[in-house]
C-alpha positions in Angstrom: 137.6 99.0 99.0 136.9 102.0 96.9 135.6 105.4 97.5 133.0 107.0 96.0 132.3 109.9 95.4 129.3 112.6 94.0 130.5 114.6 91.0 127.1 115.4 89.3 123.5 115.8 90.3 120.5 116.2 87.6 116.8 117.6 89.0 113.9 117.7 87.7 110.9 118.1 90.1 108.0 120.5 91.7 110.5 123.3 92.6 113.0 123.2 89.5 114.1 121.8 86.7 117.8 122.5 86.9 119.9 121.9 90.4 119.9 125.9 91.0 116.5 126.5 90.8 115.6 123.4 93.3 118.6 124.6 95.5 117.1 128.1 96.1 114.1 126.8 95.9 114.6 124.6 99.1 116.8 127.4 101.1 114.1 129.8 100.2 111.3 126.8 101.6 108.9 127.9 98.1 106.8 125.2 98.0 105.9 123.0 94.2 102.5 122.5 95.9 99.4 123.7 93.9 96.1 122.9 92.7 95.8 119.7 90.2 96.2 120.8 86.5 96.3 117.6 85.4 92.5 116.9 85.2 89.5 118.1 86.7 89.0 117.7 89.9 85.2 118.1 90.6 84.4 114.6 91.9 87.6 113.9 93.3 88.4 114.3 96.9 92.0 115.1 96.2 92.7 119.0 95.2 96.6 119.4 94.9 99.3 117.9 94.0 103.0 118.9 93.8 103.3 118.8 89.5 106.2 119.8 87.6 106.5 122.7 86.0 107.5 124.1 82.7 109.5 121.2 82.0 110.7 120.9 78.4 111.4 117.8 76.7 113.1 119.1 74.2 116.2 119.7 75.6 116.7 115.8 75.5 114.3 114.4 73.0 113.0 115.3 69.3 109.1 115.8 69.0 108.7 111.6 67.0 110.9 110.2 70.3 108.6 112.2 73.2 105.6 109.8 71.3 107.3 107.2 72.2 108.2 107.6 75.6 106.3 108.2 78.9 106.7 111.1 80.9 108.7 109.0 83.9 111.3 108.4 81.3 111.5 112.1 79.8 112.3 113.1 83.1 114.8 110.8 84.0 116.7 111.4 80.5 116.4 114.9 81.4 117.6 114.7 84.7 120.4 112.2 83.4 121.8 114.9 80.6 121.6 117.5 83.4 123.7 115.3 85.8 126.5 114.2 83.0 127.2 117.6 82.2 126.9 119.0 85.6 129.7 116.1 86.4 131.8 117.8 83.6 132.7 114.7 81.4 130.9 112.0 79.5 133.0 109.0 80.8 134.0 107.8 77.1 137.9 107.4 78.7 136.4 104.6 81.1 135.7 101.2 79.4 132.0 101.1 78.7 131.5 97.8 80.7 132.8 99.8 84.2 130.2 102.2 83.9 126.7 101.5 85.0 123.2 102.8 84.4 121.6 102.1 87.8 117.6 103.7 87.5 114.2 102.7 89.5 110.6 103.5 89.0 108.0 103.2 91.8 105.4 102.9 89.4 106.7 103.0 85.9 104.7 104.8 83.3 101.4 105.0 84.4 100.4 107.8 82.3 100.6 105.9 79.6 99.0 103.0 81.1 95.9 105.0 82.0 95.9 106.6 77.8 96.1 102.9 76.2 93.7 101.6 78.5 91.5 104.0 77.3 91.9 103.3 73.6 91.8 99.7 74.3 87.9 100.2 75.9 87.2 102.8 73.5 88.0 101.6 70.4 89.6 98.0 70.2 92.8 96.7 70.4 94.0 97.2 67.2 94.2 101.0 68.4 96.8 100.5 71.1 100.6 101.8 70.7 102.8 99.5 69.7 104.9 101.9 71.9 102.9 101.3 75.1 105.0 98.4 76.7 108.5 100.0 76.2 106.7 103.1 77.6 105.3 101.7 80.7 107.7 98.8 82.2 109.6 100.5 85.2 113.4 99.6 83.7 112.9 101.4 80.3 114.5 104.6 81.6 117.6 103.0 82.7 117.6 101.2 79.2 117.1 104.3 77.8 119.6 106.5 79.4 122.4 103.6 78.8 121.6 103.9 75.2 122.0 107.3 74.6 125.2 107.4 76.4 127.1 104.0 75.7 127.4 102.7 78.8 127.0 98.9 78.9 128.0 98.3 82.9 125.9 96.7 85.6 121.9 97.8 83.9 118.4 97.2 86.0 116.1 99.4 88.2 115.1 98.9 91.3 111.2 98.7 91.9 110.5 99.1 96.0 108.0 101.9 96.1 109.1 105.0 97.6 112.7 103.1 98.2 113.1 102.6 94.7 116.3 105.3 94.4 117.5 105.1 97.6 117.9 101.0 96.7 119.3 102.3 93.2 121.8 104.6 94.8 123.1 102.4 96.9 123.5 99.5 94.7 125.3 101.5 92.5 127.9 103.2 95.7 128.5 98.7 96.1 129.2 98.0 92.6 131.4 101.0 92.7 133.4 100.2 95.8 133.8 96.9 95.9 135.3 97.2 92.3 132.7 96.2 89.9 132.6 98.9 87.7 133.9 102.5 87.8 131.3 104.8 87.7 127.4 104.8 87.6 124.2 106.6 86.9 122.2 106.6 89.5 118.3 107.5 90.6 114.6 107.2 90.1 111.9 109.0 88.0 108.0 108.8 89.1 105.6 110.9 87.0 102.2 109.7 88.1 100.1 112.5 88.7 96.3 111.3 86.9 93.3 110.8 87.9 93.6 106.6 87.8 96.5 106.9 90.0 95.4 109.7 92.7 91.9 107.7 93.0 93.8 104.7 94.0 95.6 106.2 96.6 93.0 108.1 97.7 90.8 105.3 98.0 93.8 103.7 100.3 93.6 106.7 102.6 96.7 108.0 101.7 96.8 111.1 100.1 95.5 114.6 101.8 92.6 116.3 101.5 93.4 119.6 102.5 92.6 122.5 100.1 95.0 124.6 100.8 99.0 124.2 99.2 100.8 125.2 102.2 99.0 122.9 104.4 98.5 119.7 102.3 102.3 118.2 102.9 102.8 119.3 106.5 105.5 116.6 107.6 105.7 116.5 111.9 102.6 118.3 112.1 100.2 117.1 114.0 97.4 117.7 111.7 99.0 116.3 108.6 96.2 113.6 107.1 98.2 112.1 104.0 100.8 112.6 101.7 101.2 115.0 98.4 101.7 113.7 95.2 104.6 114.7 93.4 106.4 113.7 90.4 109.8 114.1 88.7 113.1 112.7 88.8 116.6 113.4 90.6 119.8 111.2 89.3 123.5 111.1 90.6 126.7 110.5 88.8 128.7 108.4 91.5 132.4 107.6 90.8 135.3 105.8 91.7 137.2 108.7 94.1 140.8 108.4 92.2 139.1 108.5 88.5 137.4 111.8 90.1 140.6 113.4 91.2 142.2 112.5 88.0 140.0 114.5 85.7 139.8 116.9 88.0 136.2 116.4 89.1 134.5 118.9 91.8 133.2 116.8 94.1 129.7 117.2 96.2 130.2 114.0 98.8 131.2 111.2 100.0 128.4 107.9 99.9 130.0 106.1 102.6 127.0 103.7 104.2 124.2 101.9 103.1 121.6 99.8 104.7 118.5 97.9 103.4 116.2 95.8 105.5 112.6 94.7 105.7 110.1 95.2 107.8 107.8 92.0 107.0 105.4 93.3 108.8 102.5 95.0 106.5 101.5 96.1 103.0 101.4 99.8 103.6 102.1 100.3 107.3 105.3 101.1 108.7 106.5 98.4 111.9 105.1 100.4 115.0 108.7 99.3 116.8 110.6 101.3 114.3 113.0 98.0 114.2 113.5 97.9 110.3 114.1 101.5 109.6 116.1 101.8 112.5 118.7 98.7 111.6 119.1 100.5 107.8 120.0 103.2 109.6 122.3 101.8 112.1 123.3 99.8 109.0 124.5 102.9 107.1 126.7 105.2 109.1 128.1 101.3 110.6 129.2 101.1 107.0 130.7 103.7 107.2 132.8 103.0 110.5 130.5 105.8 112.0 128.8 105.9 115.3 125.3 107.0 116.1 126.7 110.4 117.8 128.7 111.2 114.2 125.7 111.3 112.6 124.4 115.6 112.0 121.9 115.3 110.1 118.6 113.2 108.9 116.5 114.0 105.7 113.5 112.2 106.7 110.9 109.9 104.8 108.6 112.2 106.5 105.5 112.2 104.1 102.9 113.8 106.5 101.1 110.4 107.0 100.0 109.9 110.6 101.6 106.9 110.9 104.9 107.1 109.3 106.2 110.4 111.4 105.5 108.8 113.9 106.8 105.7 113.8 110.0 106.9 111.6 110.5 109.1 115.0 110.3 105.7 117.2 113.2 104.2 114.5 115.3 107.2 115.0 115.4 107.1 118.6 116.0 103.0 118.7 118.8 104.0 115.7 120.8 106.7 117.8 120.0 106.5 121.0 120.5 109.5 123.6 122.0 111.5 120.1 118.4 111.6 119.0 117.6 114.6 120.9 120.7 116.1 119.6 120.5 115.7 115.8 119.2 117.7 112.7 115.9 116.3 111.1 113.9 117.7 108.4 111.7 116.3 105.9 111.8 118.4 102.1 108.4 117.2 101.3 106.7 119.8 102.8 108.1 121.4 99.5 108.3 118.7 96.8 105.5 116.8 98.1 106.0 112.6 97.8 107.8 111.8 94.4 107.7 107.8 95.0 110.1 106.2 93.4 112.4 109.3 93.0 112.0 110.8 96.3 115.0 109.0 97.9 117.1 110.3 94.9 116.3 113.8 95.0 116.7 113.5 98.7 119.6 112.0 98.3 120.9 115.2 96.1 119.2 117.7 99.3 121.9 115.6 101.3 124.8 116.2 99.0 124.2 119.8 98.9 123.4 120.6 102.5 127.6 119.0 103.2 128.9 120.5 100.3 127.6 124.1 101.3 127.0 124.2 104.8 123.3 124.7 104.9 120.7 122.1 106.5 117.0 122.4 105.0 114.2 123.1 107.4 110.5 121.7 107.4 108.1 123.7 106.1 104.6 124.7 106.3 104.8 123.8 110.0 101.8 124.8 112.4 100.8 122.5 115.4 103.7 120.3 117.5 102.8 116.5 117.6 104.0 115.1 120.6 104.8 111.6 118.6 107.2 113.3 117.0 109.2 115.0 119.5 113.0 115.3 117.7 114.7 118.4 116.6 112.4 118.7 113.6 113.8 122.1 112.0 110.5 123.5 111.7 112.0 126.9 112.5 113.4 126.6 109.1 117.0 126.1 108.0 120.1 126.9 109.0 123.7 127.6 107.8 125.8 124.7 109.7 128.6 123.1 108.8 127.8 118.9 108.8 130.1 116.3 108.5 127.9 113.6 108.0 124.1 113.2 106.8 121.4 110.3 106.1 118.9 109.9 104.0 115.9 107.6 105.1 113.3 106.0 102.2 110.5 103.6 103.5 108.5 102.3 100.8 104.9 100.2 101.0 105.8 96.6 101.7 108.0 97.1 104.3 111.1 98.2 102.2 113.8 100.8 103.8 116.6 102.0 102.2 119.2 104.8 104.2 121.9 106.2 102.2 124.8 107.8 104.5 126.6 110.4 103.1 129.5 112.7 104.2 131.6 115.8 103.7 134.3 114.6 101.1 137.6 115.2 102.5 140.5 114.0 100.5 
């Protein structure tokens, strides 16, 4: 079996476009949170949402291509570029059919969805894009990003809701370790802040309602009432470990462990018992010839939902036992708010940093103790702490949970 290995991470979310900016951005717990600029508001119950900021598209696309994308795919281009040069080589030595593009969607591009349909009702037909299908289907951004860099491996995206790059991310840490191919792109990208999409959710009873920023994504709180939008897109270069050593690669960590289960229970709601998210879990670090009592730290799902805090707190207990009480949890969407199908990527990245440098993320914007959720929650804020070994949980509507374990790489 191979290792693999973390040698370049690409952001671009609520909190930063760039890796640095969204690193100091979490330490510093400045929240992307802010009042919808997307549209007006007036007759909609939903006031914030966690939007990206001064993102420019130019760095990847000319102004005729960025008419011919959606914005889910600009960002994951974006994010893609960002990661291949932060990984400090383009992979052209490696045979183009052992590297893979591995890229999900939650939603795909809904922007553009909501703009056609518009044209369709308002004027015909004849008036919509002959653009709009390559812009809206979910796998276009992994088409996308494997044509503008040659690579011709193992090509698809995952579509499991808010599991999407967790799922993507650890498909591509198999293909890599069992031999399949040598290297691979890896992540999500969710840009689905508009008024079509928030009025679905919100209709569901999913999203806040709160009014003010640092109270709308309030993960372990007990007065947390629904999730925060966000949007934007986090991708990881994984790779073989002995192709990294050869160039010389710096390395961030070690994917060691991945587990995917179901909870066929219900279309939105998490399994009360926990039983699903807590076999992914046990899955993961089991991978990873871990026990429960080797595991430091957890990002959470944690979207500040009612239910899923506290049933994600039932899973952790049935996952680790007695070492529940003992380990670090934190959820970072108390800063980036819920980026769907690229939360378990960017997440994913949060884990990779907090091994490499020694610092676990707290959860923010904490106010009022639930006693559901009754774990070491880090709502103190974070803290310099040297891990060893971290997971990363994604549950996604339908019942779909993904855990990535990752650990301090250690030749």
């Amino acid at each position: 079996m191979k290792r693999v290995v973390v040698t370049g991470v690409g952001v671009v979310s609520p909190i930063g476009n760039d890796i640095d900016t969204f690193w100091k951005n979490i330490k510093e717990e400045n929240t992307g949170i802010d009042f919808i600029t997307r549209f007006d508001t007036e007759n909609c119950d939903v006031k914030v949402a966690a939007e990206v900021k001064d993102f420019d598209p130019l760095k990847s696309f000319d102004k005729k291509e960025l008419k011919r994308t959606d914005l889910y795919i600009q960002y994951a281009v974006e994010a893609a570029r960002q990661a291949l040069e932060d990984c400090g080589s383009d992979l052209k030595d490696l045979d183009p059919f052992r590297v893979g593009v591995i890229v999900g969607s939650g939603i795909g591009g809904f922007g553009s969805t909501e703009t056609e349909h518009k044209k369709f009702l308002e004027k015909g037909g004849k008036r919509v894009s002959p653009f709009y299908i390559p812009m809206m289907i979910s796998n276009m951004a992994a088409g996308l990003i494997a044509i503008r860099t040659g690579f011709k491996g193992v090509n698809y995206a995952p579509v499991t809701a808010c599991a999407t790059s967790s799922h993507a991310i650890g498909e591509a840490f198999r293909n890599i370790k069992h031999g399949y191919i040598d290297a691979c792109i890896a992540g999500g990208s969710e840009a689905a802040i508009s008024e079509f999409a928030i009025s679905g959710f919100n209709n569901m009873k999913a999203l806040s309602h709160s009014q003010d920023p640092k109270r709308a994504s309030i993960p372990f709180d007990k007065e947390r009432d629904g999730f925060v939008m966000g949007e934007g897109s986090g991708i990881l270069v994984l790779e073989e470990l002995e192709h990294a050593k050869a160039r010389g690669a710096k390395i961030y960590a070690e994917i060691v462990g991945y587990g995917a289960t179901g909870d066929a229970f219900h279309i939105t709601s998490p399994d009360p018992d926990g039983e699903g998210a807590a076999k992914g879990m046990q899955l993961a670090f089991e991978e990873a010839g871990l026990k429960a009592e080797d595991v430091d730290y957890i990002n959470a799902h944690g979207t500040s939902t009612p239910l899923n805090e506290k049933y994600e707190t039932i899973a952790i207990k049935k996952a680790l036992g007695d070492h529940a009480k003992d380990v670090l949890v934190s959820s970072t969407k108390a800063l980036t708010g819920h980026l769907l199908g690229a939360a378990g990527a960017v997440e994913a990245i949060v884990c990779a940093k907090a091994l490499n440098e020694g610092f676990v993320p707290g959860t923010a914007n904490f106010k009022v103790p639930d006693e559901n959720c009754d774990l070491n929650n880090m709502t103190d804020g974070g803290i310099e702490k040297d891990i060893k070994v971290a997971l990363s949980n994604s549950l996604g509507f339908g019942g779909h949970n993904a855990t990535l374990c990752l650990k301090k790489y250690e030749d």
